[in-house]
C-alpha positions in Angstrom: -18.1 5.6 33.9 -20.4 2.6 34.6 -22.0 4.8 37.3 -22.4 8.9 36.3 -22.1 10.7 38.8 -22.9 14.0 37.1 -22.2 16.6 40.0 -19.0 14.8 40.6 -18.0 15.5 37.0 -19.2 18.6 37.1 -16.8 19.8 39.9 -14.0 18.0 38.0 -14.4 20.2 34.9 -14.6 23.1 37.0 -11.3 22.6 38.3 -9.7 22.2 34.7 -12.2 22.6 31.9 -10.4 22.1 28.9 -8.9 18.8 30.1 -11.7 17.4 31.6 -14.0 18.1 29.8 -12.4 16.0 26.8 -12.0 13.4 29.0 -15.8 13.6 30.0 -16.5 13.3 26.1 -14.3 10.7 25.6 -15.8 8.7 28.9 -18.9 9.5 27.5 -18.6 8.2 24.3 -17.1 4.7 25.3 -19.9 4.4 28.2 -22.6 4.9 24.7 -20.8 2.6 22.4 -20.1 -0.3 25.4 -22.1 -3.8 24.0 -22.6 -4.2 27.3 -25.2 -1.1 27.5 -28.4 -1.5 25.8 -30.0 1.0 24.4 -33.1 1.4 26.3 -30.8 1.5 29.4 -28.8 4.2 27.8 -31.8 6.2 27.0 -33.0 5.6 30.5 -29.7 7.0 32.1 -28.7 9.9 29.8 -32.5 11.5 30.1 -32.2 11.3 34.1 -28.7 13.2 33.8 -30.5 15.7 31.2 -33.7 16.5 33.8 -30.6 16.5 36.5 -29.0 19.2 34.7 -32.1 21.2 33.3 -33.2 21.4 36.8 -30.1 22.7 38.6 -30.0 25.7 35.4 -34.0 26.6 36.5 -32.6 26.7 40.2 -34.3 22.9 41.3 -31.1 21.7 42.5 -28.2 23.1 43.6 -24.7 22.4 42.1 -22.0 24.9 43.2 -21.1 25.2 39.3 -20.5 28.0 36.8 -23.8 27.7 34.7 -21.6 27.8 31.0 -20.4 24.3 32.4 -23.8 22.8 32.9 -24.9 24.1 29.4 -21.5 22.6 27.8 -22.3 19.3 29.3 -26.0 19.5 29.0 -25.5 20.0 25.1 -22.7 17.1 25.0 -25.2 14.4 27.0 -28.2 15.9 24.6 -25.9 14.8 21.9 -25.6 11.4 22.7 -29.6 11.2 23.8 -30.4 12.3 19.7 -27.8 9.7 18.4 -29.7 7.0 20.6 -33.3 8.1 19.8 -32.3 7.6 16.3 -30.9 4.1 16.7 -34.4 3.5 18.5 -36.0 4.7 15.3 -33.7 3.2 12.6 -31.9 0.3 14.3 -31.2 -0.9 11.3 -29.2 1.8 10.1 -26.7 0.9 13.3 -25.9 -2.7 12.2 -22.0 -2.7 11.2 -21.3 -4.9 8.2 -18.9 -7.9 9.8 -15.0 -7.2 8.7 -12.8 -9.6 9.4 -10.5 -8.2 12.0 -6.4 -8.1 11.0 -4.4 -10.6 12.4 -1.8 -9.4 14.9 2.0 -8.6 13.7 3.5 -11.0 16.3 4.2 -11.1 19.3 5.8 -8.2 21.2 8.8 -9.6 22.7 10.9 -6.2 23.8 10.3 -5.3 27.4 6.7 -4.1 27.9 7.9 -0.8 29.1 9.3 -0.1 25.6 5.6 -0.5 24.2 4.0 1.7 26.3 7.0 4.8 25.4 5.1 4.4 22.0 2.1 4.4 22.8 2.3 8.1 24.6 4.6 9.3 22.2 2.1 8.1 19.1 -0.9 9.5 21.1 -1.2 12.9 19.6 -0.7 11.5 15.9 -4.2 9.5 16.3 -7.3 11.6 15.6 -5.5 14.4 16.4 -4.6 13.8 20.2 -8.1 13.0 20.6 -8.0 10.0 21.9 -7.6 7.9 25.2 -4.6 6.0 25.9 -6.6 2.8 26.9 -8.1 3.0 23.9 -4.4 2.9 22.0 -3.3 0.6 24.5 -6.3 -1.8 23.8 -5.1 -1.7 20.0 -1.3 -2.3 21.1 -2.0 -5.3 22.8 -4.4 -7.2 20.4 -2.1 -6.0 17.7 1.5 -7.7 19.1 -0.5 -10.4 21.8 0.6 -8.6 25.1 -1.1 -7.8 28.3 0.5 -3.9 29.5 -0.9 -4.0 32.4 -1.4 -0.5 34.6 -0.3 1.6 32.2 -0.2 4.4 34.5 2.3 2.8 37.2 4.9 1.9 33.6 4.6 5.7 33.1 5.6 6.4 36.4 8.6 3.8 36.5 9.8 5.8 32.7 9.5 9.4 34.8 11.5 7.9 37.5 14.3 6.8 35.0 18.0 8.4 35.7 19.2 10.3 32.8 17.5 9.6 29.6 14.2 8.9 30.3 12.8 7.6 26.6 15.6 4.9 25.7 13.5 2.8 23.6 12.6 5.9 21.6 16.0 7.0 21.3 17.5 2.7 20.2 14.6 3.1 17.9 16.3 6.6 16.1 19.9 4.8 16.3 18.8 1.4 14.4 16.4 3.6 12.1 20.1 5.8 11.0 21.8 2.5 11.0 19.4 0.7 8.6 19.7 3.6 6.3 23.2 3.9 6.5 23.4 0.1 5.4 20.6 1.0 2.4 22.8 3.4 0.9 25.9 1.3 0.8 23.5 -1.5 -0.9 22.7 1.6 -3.3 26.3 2.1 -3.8 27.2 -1.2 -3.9 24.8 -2.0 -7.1 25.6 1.2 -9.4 26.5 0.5 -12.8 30.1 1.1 -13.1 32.2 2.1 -16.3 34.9 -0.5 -16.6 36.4 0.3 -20.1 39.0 2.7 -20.5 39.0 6.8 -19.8 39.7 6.8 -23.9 37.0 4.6 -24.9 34.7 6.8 -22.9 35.8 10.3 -23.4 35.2 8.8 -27.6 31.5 7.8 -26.2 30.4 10.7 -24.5 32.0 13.2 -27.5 30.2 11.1 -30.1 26.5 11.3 -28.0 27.4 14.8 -28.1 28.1 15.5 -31.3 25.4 13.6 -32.8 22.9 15.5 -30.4 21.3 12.8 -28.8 20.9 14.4 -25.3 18.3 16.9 -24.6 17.8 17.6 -28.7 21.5 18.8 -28.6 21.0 21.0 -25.7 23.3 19.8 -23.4 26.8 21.1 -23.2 29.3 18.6 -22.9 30.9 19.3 -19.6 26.8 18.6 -18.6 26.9 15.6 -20.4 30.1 13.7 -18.8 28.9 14.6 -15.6 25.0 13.2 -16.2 26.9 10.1 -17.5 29.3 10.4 -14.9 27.0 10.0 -12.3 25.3 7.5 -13.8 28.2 4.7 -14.6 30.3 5.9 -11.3 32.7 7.1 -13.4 34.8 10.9 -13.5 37.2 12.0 -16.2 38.1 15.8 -15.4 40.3 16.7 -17.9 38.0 14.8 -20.6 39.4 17.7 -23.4 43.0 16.9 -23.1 41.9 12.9 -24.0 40.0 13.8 -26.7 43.0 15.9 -28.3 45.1 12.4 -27.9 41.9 11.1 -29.7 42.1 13.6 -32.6 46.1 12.8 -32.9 45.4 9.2 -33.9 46.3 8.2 -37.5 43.5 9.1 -39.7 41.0 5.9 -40.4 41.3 4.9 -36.8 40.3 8.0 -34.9 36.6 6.3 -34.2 38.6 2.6 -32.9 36.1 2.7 -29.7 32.9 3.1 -31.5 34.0 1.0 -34.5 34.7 -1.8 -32.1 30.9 -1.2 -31.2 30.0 -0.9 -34.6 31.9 -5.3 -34.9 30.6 -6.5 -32.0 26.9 -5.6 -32.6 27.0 -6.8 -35.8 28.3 -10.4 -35.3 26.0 -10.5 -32.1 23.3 -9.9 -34.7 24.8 -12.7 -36.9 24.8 -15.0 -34.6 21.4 -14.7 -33.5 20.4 -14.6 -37.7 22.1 -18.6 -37.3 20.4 -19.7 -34.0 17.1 -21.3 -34.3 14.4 -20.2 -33.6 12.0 -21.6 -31.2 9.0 -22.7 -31.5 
């Protein structure tokens, strides 16, 4: 757009107006924000195009248009000619603070084509669609250090493609369902499991239960082996039929699980009464 050429865009938003005129806006809107453009120069062109279009709505020139079109772009370039006056006015306002810009990831080092299947497929996730694809393929190849090229001819080669025609998309779904196939085994793989015996722990979870220690006594104890269950990897289904084996030991040693507890805490206890302390 280094060169408007307003009755030529005028015709091409005829043709298709919601299409082109977006793309107008967004040609527009790089042309205004180009370091290349000063703003006197700006000024200079924008208020030509306005008196252009003014004088083709009073009937001065000619421009085989529908007249809502001039208005719509005549409002859009009037847009950008307020924004400009006001830099004019308060420059100051317009200087960006500097932020250091982010260093790339790395270097892209799949085949280019790959890269650009992203970048149309990411397109309408970025300002809600409204946005050029130079302008994400500008980002793209600052961000991973590579030069795309005509993005439009890669486009073309992916259309031409036999059979599936996004295969960089579709590796990238496989090794996404792969990696989280191999994160829940690691999940698996590092649950706390019970390893005493289905005795010992039948005596456990009856004992939590009848001391009411879960939910303020609230829990039922099918609720509470499963909970605990989960927890420790471990499943004891007929939990009831233990615990009548547990009730048929000799009296005095009906609690031998929780009474070992009872000796090991307490000479752990001990022993750390003898150690030293440090200082």
């Amino acid at each position: 757009m280094n060169k408007i050429d307003i009755k030529k865009i005028l015709h091409e938003i005829s043709e298709n107006e919601h299409e082109k005129y977006r793309a107008f806006k967004e040609r527009l809107e790089e042309y205004c924000t180009n370091k290349k453009n000063t703003v006197i120069g700006l000024f200079r062109v924008l208020r030509r195009i306005e008196i252009d279009l003014h004088d083709s709505l009073c009937g001065k020139i000619h421009i085989n248009v529908n007249r809502s079109i001039i208005i719509k772009v005549l409002k859009t370039i009037r847009i950008e000619i307020e924004i400009i006056r006001h830099k004019m006015k308060h420059p100051h306002l317009f200087i960006k603070e500097y932020v250091k810009p982010l260093p790339p990831a790395g270097k892209w080092t799949s085949d280019k084509i790959d890269l650009v299947e992203i970048i149309y497929a990411i397109k309408q996730y970025i300002n809600h669609g409204d946005v050029s694809i130079k302008t994400i393929q500008e980002g793209c190849e600052y961000f991973f250090q590579v030069e795309l090229g005509d993005i439009e001819t890669r486009i073309k080669e992916i259309d031409e493609r036999q059979g599936n025609k996004l295969q960089f998309l579709e590796s990238l779904i496989h090794n996404l369902n792969h990696f989280h196939d191999e994160l829940k085994d690691t999940k698996n793989n590092k649950k706390i499991k019970w390893t005493g015996s289905v005795v010992d722990w039948v005596e456990l979870v009856y004992a939590l239960h009848a001391a009411g220690y879960a939910n303020g006594g609230q829990t039922t104890l099918k609720e509470l082996f499963k909970e605990m269950g989960d927890f420790f990897d471990f499943e004891v289904k007929e939990f009831s039929r233990t615990f009548k084996d547990i009730k048929n030991r000799v009296k005095g040693d009906r609690t031998r699980f929780l009474d070992e507890l009872k000796r090991v805490l307490q000479r752990k206890i001990e022993e750390s009464d003898e150690r030293p302390s440090k200082k």
